[in-house]
C-alpha positions as protocol buffer text, in pm:
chain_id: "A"
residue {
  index: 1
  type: UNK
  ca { x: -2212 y: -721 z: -1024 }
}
residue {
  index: 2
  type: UNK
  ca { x: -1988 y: -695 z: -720 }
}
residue {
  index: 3
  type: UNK
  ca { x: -2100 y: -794 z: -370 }
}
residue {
  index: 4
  type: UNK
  ca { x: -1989 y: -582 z: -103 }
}
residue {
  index: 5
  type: UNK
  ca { x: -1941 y: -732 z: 217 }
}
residue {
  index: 6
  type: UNK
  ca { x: -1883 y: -650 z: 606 }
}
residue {
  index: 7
  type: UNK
  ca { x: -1537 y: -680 z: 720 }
}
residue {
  index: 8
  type: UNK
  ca { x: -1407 y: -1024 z: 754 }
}
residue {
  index: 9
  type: UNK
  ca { x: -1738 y: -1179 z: 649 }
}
residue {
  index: 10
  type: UNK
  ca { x: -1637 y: -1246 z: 251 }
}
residue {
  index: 11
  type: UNK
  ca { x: -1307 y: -1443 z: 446 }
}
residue {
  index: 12
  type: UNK
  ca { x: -1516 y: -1620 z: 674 }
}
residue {
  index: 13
  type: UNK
  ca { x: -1758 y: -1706 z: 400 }
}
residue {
  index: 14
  type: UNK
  ca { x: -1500 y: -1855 z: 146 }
}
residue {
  index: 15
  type: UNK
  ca { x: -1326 y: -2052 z: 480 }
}
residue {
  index: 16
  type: UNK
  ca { x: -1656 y: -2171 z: 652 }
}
residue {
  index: 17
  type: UNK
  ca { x: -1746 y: -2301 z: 226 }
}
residue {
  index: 18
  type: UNK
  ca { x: -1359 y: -2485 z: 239 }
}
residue {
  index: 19
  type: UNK
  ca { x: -1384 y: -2646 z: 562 }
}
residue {
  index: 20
  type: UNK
  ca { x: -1751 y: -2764 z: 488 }
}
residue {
  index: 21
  type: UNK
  ca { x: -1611 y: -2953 z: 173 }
}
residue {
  index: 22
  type: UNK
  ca { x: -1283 y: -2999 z: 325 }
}
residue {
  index: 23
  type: UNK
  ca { x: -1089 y: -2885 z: 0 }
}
residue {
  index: 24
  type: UNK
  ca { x: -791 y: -2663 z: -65 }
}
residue {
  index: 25
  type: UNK
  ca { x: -794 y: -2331 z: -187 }
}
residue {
  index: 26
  type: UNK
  ca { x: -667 y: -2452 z: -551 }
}
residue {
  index: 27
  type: UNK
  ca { x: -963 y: -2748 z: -543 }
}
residue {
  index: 28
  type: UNK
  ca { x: -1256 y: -2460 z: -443 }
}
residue {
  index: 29
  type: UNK
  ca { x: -1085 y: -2237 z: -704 }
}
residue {
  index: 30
  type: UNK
  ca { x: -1137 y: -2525 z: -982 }
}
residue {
  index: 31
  type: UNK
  ca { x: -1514 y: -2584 z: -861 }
}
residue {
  index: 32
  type: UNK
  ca { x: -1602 y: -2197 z: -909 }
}
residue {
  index: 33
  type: UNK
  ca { x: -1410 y: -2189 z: -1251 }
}
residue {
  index: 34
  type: UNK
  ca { x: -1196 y: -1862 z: -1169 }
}
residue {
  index: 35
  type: UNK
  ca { x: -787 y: -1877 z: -1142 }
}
residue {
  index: 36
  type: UNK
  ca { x: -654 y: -1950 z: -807 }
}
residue {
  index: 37
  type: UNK
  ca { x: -477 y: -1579 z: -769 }
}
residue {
  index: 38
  type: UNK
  ca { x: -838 y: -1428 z: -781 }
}
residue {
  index: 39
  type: UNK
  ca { x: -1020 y: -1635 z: -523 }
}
residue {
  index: 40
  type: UNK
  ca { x: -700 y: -1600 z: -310 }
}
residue {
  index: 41
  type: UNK
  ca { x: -781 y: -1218 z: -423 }
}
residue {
  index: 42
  type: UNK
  ca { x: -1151 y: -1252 z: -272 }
}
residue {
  index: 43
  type: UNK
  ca { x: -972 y: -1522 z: 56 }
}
residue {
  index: 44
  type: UNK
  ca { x: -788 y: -1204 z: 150 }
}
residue {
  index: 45
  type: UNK
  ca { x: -1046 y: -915 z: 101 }
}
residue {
  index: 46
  type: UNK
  ca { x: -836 y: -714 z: -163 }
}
residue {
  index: 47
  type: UNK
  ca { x: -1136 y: -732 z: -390 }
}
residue {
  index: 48
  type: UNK
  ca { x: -1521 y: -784 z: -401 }
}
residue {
  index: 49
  type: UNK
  ca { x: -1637 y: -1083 z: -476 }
}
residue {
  index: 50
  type: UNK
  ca { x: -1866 y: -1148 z: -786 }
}
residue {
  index: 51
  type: UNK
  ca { x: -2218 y: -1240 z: -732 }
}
residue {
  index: 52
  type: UNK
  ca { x: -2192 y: -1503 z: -944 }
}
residue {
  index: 53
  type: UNK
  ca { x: -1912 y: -1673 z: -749 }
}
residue {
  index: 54
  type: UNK
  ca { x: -2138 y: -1569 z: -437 }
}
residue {
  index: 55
  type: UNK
  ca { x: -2426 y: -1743 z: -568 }
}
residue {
  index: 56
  type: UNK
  ca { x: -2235 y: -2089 z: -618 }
}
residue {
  index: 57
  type: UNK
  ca { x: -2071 y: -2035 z: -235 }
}
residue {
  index: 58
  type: UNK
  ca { x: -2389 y: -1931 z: -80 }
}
residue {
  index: 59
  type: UNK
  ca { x: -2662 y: -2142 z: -201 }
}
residue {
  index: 60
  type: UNK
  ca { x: -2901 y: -2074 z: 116 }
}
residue {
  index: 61
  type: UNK
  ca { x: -2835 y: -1706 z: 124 }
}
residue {
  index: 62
  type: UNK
  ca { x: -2643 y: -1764 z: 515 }
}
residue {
  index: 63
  type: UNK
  ca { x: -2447 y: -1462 z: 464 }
}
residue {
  index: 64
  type: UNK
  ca { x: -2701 y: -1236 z: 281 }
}
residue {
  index: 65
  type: UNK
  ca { x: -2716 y: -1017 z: 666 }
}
residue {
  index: 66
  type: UNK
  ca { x: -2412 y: -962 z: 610 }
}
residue {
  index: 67
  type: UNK
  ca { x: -2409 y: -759 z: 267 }
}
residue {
  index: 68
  type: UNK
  ca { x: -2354 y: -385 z: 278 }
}
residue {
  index: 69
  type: UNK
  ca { x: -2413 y: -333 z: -99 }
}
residue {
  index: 70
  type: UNK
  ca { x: -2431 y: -431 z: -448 }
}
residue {
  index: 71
  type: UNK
  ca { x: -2222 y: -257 z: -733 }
}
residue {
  index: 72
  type: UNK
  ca { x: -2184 y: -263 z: -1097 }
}
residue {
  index: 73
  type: UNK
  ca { x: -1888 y: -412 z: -1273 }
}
residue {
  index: 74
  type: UNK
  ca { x: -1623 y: -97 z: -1292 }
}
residue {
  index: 75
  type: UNK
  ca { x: -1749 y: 87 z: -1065 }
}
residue {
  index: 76
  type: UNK
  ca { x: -1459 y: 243 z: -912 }
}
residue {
  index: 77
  type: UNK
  ca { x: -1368 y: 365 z: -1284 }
}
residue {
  index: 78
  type: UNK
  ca { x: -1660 y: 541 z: -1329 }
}
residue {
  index: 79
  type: UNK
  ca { x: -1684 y: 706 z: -1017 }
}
residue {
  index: 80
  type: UNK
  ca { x: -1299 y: 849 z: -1058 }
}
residue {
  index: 81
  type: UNK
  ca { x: -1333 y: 874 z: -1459 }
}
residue {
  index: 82
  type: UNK
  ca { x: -1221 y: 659 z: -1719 }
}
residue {
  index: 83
  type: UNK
  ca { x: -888 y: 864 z: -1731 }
}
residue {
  index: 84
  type: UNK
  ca { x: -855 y: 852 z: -1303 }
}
residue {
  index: 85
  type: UNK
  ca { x: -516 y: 666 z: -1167 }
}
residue {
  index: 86
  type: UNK
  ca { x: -762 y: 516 z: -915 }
}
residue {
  index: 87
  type: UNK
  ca { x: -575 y: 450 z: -553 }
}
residue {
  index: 88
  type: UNK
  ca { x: -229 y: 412 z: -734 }
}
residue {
  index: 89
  type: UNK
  ca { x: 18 y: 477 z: -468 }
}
residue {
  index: 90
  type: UNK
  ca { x: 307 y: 735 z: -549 }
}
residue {
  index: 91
  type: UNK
  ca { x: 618 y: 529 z: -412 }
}
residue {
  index: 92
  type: UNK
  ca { x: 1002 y: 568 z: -478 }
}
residue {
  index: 93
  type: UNK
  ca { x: 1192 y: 349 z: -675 }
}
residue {
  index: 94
  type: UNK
  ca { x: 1524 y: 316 z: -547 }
}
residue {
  index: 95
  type: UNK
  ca { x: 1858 y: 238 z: -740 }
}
residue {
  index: 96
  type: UNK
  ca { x: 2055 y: -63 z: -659 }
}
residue {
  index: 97
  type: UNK
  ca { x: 2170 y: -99 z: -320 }
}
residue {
  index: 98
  type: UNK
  ca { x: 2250 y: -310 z: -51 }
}
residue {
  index: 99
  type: UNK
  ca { x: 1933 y: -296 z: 145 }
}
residue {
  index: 100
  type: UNK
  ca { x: 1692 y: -352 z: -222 }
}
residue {
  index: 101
  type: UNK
  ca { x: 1970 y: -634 z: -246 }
}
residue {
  index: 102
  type: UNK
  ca { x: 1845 y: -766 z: 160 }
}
residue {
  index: 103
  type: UNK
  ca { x: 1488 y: -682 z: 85 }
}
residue {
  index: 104
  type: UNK
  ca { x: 1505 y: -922 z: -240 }
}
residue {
  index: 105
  type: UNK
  ca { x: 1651 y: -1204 z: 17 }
}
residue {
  index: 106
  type: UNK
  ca { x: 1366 y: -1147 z: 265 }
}
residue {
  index: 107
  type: UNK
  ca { x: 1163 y: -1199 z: -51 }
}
residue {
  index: 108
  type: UNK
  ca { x: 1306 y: -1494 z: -175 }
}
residue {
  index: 109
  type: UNK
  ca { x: 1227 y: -1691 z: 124 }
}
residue {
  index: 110
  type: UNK
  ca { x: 918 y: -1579 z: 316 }
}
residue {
  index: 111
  type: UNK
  ca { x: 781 y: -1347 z: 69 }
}
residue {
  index: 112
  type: UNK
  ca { x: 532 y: -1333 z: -226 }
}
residue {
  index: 113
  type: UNK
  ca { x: 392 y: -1101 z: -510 }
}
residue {
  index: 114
  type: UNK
  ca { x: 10 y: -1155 z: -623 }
}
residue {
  index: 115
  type: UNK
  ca { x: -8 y: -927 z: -995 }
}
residue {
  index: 116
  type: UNK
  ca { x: -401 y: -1008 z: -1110 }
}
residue {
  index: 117
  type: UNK
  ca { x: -496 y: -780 z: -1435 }
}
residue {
  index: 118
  type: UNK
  ca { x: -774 y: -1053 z: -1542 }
}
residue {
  index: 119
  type: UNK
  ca { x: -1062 y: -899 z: -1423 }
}
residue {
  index: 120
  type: UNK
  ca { x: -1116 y: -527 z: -1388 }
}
residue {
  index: 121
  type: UNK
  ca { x: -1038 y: -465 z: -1011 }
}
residue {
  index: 122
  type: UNK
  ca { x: -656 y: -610 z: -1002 }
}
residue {
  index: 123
  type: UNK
  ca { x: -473 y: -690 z: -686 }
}
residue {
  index: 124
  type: UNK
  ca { x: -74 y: -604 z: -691 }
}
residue {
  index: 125
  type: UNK
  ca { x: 50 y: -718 z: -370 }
}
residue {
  index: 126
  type: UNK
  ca { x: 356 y: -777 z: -166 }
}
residue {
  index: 127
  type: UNK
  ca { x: 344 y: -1029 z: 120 }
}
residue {
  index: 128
  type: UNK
  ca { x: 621 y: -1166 z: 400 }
}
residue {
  index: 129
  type: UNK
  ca { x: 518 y: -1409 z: 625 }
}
residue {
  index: 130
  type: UNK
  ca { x: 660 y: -1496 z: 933 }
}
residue {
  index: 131
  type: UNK
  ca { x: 585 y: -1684 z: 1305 }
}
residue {
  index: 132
  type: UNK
  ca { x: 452 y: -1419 z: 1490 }
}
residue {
  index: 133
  type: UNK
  ca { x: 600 y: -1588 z: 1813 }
}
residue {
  index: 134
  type: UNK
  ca { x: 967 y: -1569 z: 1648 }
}
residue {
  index: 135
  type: UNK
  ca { x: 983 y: -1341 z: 1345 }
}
residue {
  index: 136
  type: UNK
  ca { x: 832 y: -1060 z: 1509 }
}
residue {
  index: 137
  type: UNK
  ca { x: 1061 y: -840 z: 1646 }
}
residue {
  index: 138
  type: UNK
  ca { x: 1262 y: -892 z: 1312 }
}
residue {
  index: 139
  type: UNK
  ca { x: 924 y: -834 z: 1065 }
}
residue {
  index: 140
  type: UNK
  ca { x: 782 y: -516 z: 1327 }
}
residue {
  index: 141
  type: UNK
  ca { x: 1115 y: -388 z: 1390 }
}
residue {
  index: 142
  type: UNK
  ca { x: 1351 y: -438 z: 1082 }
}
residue {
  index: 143
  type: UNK
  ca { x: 1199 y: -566 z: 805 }
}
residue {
  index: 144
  type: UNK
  ca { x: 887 y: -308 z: 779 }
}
residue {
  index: 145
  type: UNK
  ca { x: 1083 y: 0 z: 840 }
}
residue {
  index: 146
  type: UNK
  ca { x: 1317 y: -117 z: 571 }
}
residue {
  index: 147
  type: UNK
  ca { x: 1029 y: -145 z: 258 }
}
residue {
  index: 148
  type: UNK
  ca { x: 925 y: 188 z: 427 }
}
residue {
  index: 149
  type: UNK
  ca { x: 1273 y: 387 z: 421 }
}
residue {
  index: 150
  type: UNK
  ca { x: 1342 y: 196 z: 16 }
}
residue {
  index: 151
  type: UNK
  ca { x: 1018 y: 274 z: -94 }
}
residue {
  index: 152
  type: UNK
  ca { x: 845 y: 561 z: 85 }
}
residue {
  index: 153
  type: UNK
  ca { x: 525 y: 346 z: 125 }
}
residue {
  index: 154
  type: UNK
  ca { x: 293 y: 255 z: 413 }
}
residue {
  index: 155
  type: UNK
  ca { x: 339 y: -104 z: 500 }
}
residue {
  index: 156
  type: UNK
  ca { x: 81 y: -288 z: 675 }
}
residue {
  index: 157
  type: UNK
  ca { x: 82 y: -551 z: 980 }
}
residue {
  index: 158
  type: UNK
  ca { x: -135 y: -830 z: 1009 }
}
residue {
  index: 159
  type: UNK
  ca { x: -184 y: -1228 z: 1209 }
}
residue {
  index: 160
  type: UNK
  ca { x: -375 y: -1472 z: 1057 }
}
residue {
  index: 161
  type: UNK
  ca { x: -696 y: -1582 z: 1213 }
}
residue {
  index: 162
  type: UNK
  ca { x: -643 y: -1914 z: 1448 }
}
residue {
  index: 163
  type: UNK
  ca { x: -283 y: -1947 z: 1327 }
}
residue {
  index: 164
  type: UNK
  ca { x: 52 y: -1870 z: 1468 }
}
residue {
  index: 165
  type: UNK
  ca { x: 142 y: -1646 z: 1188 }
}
residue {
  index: 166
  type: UNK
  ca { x: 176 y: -1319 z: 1101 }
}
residue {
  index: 167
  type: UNK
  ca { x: 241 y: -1102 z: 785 }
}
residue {
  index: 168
  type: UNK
  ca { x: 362 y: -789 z: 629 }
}
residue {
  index: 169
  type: UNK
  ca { x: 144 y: -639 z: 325 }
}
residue {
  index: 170
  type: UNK
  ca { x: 157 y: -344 z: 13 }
}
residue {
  index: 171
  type: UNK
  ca { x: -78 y: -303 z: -199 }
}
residue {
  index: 172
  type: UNK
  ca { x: 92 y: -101 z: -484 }
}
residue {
  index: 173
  type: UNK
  ca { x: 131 y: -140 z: -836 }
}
residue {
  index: 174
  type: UNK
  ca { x: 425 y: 18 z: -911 }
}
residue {
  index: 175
  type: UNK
  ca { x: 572 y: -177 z: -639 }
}
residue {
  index: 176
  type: UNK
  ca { x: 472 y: -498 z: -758 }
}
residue {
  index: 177
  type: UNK
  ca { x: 631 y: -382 z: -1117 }
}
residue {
  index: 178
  type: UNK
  ca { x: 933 y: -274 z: -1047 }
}
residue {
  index: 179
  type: UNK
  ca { x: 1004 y: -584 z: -788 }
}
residue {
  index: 180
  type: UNK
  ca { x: 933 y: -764 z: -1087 }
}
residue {
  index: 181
  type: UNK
  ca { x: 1140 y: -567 z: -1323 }
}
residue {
  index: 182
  type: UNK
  ca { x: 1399 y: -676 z: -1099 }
}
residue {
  index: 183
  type: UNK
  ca { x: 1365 y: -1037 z: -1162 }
}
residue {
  index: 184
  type: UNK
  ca { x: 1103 y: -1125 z: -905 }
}
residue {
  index: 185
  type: UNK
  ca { x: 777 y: -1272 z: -1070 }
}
residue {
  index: 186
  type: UNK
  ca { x: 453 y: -1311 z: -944 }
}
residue {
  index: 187
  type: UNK
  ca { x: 322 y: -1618 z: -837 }
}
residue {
  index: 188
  type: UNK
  ca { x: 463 y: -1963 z: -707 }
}
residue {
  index: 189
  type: UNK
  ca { x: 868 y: -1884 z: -667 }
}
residue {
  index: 190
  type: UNK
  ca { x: 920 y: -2262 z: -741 }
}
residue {
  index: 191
  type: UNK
  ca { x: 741 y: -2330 z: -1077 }
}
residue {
  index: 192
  type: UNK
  ca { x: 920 y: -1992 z: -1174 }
}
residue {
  index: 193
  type: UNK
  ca { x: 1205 y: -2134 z: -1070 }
}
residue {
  index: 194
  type: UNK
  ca { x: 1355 y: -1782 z: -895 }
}
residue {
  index: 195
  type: UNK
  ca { x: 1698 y: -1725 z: -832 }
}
residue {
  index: 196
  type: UNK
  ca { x: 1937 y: -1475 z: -681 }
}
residue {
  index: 197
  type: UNK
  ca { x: 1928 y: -1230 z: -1020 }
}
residue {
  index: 198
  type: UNK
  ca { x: 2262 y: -1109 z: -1168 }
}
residue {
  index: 199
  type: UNK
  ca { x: 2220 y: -739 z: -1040 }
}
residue {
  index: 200
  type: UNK
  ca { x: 2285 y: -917 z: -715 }
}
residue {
  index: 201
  type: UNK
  ca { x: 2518 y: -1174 z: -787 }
}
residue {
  index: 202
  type: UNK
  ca { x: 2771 y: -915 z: -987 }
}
residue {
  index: 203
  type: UNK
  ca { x: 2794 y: -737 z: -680 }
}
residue {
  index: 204
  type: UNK
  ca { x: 2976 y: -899 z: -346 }
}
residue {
  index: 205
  type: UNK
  ca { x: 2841 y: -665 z: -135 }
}
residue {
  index: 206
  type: UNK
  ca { x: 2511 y: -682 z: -288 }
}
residue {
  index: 207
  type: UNK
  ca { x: 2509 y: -1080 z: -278 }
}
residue {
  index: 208
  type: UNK
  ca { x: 2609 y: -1066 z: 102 }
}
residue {
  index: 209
  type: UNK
  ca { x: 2314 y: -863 z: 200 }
}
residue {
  index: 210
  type: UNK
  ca { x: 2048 y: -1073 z: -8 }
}
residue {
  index: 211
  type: UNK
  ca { x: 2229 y: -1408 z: 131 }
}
residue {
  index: 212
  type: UNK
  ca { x: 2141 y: -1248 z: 492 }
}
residue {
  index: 213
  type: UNK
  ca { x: 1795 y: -1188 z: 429 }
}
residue {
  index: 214
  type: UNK
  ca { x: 1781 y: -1544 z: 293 }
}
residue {
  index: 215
  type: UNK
  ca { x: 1905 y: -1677 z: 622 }
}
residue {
  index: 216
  type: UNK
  ca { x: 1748 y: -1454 z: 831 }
}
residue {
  index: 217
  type: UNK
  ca { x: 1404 y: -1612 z: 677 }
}
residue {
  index: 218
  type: UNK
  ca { x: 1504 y: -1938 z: 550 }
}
residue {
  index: 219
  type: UNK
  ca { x: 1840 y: -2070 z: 786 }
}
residue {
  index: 220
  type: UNK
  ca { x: 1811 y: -2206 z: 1098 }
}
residue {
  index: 221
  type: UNK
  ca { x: 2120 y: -2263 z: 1398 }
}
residue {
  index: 222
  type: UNK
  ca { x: 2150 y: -2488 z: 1680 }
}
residue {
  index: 223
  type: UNK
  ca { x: 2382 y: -2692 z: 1847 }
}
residue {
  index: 224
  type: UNK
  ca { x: 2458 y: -3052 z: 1764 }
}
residue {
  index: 225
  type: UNK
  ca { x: 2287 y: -3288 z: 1975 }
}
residue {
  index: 226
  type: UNK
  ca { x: 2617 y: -3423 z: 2268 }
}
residue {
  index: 227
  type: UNK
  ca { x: 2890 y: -3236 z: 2057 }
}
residue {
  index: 228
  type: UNK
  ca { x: 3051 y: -2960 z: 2106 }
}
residue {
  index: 229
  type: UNK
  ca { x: 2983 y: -2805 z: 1804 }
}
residue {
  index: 230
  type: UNK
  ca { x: 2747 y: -2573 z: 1584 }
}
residue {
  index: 231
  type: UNK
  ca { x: 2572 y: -2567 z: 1241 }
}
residue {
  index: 232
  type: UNK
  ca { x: 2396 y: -2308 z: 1047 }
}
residue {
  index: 233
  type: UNK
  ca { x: 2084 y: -2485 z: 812 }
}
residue {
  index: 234
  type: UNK
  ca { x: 1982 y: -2337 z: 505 }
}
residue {
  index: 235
  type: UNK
  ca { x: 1648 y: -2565 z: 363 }
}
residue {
  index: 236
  type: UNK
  ca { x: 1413 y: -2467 z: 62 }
}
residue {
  index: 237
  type: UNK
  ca { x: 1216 y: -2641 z: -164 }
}
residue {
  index: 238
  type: UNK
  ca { x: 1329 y: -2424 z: -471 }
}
residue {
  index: 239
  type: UNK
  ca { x: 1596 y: -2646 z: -651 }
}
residue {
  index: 240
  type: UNK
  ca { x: 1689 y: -2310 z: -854 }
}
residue {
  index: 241
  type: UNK
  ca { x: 1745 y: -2077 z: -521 }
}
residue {
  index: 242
  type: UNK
  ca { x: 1935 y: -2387 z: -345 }
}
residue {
  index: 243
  type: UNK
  ca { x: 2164 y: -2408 z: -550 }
}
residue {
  index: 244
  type: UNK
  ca { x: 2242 y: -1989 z: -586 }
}
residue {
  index: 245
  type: UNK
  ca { x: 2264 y: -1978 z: -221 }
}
residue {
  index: 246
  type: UNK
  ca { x: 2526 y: -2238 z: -232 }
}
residue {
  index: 247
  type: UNK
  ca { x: 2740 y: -2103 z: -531 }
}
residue {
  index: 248
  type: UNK
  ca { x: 2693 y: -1768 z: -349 }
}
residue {
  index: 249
  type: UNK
  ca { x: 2838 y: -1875 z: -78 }
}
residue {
  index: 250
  type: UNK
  ca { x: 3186 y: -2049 z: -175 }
}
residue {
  index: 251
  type: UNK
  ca { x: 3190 y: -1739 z: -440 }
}
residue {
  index: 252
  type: UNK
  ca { x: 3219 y: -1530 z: -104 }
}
residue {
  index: 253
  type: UNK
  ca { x: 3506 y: -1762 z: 36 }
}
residue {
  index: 254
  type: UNK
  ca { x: 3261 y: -1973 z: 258 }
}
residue {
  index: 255
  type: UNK
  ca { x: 3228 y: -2385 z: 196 }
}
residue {
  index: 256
  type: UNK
  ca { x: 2900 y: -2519 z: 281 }
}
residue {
  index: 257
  type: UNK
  ca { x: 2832 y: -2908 z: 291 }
}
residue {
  index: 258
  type: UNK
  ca { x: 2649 y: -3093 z: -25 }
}
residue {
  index: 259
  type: UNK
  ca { x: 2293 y: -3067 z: -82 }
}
residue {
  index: 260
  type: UNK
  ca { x: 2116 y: -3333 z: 98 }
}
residue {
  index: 261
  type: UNK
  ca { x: 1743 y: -3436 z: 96 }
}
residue {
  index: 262
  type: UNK
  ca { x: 1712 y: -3236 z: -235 }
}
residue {
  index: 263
  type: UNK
  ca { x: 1657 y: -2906 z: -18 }
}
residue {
  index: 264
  type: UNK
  ca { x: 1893 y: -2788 z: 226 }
}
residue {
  index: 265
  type: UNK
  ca { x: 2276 y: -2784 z: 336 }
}
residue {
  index: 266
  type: UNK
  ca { x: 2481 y: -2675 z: 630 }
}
residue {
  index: 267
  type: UNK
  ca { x: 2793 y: -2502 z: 770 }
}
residue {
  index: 268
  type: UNK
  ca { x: 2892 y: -2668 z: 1053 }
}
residue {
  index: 269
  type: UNK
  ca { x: 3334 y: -2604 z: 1020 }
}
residue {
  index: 270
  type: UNK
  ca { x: 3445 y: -2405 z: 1295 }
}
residue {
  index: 271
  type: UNK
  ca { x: 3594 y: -2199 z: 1017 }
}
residue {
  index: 272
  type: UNK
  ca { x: 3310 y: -2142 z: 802 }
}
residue {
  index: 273
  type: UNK
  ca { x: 3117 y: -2066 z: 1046 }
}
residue {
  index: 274
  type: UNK
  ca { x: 3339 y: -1808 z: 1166 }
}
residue {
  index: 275
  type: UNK
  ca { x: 3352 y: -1673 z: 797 }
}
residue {
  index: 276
  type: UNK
  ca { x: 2948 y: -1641 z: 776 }
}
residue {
  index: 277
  type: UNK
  ca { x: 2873 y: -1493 z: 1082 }
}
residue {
  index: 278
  type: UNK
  ca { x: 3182 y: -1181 z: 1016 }
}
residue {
  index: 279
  type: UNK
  ca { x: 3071 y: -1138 z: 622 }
}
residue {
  index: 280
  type: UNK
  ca { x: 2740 y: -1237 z: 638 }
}
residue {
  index: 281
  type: UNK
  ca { x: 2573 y: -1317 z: 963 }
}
residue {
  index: 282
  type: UNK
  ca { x: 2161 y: -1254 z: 1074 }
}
residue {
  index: 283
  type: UNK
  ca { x: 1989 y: -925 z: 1184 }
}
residue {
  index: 284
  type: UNK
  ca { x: 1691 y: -1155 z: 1241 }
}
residue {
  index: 285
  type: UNK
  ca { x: 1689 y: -1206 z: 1659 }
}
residue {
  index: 286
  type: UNK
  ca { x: 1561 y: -1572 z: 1660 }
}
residue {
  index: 287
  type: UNK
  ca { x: 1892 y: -1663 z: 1500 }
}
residue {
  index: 288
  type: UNK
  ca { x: 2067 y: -1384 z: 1693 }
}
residue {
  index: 289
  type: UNK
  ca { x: 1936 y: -1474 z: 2053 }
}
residue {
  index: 290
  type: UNK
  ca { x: 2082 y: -1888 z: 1995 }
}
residue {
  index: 291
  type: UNK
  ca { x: 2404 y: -1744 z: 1863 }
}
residue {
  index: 292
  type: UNK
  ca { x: 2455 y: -1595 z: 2204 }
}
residue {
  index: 293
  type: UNK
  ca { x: 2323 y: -1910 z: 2332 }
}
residue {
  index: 294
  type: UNK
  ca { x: 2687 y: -2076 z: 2195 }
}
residue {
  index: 295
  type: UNK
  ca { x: 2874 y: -1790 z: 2411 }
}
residue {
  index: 296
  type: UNK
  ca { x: 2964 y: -1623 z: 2064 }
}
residue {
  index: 297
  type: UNK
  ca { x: 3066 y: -1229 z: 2122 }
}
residue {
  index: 298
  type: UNK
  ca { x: 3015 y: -960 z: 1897 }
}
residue {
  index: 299
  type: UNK
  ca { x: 3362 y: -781 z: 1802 }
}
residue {
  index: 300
  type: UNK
  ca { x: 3457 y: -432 z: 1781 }
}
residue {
  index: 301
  type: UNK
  ca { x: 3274 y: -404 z: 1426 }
}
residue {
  index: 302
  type: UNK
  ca { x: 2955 y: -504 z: 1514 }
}
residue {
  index: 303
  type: UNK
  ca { x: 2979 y: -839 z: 1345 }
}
residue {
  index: 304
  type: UNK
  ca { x: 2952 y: -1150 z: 1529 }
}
residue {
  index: 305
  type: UNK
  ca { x: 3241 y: -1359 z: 1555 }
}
residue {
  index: 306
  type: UNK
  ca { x: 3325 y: -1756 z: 1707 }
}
């Protein structure tokens, strides 16, 4: 039996239950004996929760008011018909290109695909995060209309409650597929240890664009504290993508420093510098807006040069 509730209230529920206990997601998750991905599934209101995981989170029945209805296991299947496509979305599937190649980037470093097929109502979802203070001009304005021109799908805006953070979501199937036909799996992007994929790394021009969306979500630039000099940060925690980013970049004629702390590295020569910002540079505005800060002009080509 699935529980159906009001808007926001199966959220709240789960939350007001974590905080009460003060445990993580993946601890409440281990209590209620269901995977992590599902309850996240339930956290986020892209499926009905069971009763029987409503039972264990709702012992004194707080949030019974708040029930709209009670359904049957499958009950979306028998409603459409055991042969209906349910609310698969019809989306594109583009070739190879340089903006699938930026959109993988984006991906890489602030993004995430949920796949659940373990119960009968799965969840296929594609999520960016960003600060909604800083990332979003660059998530409203650049990054939404991109998944929307690639893949002819409706892409939806949202902030998280009492956080400075905001998101883009699909739900699609055949979205979640073929991202992960391209090399992108499901889940936690460190324990899979993801990488830039050979599609993108054969291709220079290809590799540039995905190296920009990495930057653009996972770089950083500022000024050195009393010099008169600049650096451009790139820090993750995925030992696997680090190191791709690296090798990327001195395979497009760029040196970056070592590895240090086990996650990140810089450019900070004048002349690399110079190099990244003409063949790769940011179309994200936070990083934009202190690049002008350093008096750097754009040139005649649009790229931004020291």
């Amino acid at each position: 039996m699935r529980v159906i509730f009001l808007k926001g209230k199966q959220r709240e529920l789960i939350e007001e239950f974590k905080k009460k206990n003060n445990i993580t997601i993946k601890k409440l998750a281990e209590i209620l004996k269901i995977k992590e991905g599902k309850l996240r599934a339930y956290f986020y209101e892209t499926a009905n929760i069971s009763e029987e995981v409503y039972n264990k989170l709702d012992q004194r029945r707080t949030y019974e008011k708040y029930i709209k209805e009670r359904k049957e296991e499958g009950w979306g299947r028998k409603k459409g018909g055991a042969l209906s496509q349910g609310k698969t979305k019809k989306i594109r599937l583009p070739k190879d290109s340089e903006g699938l190649a930026e959109l993988y980037g984006i991906m890489l470093g602030d993004g995430n695909l949920t796949k659940i097929k373990d119960y009968k109502v799965g969840t296929y979802m594609i999520r960016i995060v960003g600060d909604s203070r800083l990332d979003k001009k660059y998530l409203d304005e650049y990054v939404k209309p991109l998944i929307e021109k690639l893949f002819k799908i409706r892409v939806r805006i949202g902030k998280f409650k009492d956080k400075q953070a905001m998101f883009l979501e699909v739900h699609s199937r055949k979205l979640v597929d073929f991202l992960e036909s391209k090399g992108f799996k499901p889940g936690n992007k460190i324990k899979n240890k993801l990488g830039i994929p050979p599609w993108i790394k054969n291709d220079a021009s290809f590799l540039r664009e995905c190296i920009r969306g990495l930057y653009d979500t996972d770089g950083s630039v500022y000024k050195l504290t009393n010099q008169n000099s600049y650096q451009i940060n790139f820090c993750n925690y995925n030992p696997k993508l680090l190191h791709d980013v690296r090798d990327s970049l001195i395979s497009l004629g760029i040196l970056p420093s070592r590895v240090t702390k086990g996650k990140e590295f810089n450019i900070t020569k004048k002349s690399e510098l110079r190099k990244f910002l003409k063949g790769v540079g940011f179309n994200n505005s936070r990083h934009l807006n202190k690049v002008k800060m350093w008096k750097i002009a754009p040139s005649s080509s649009g790229q931004i040069q020291i």
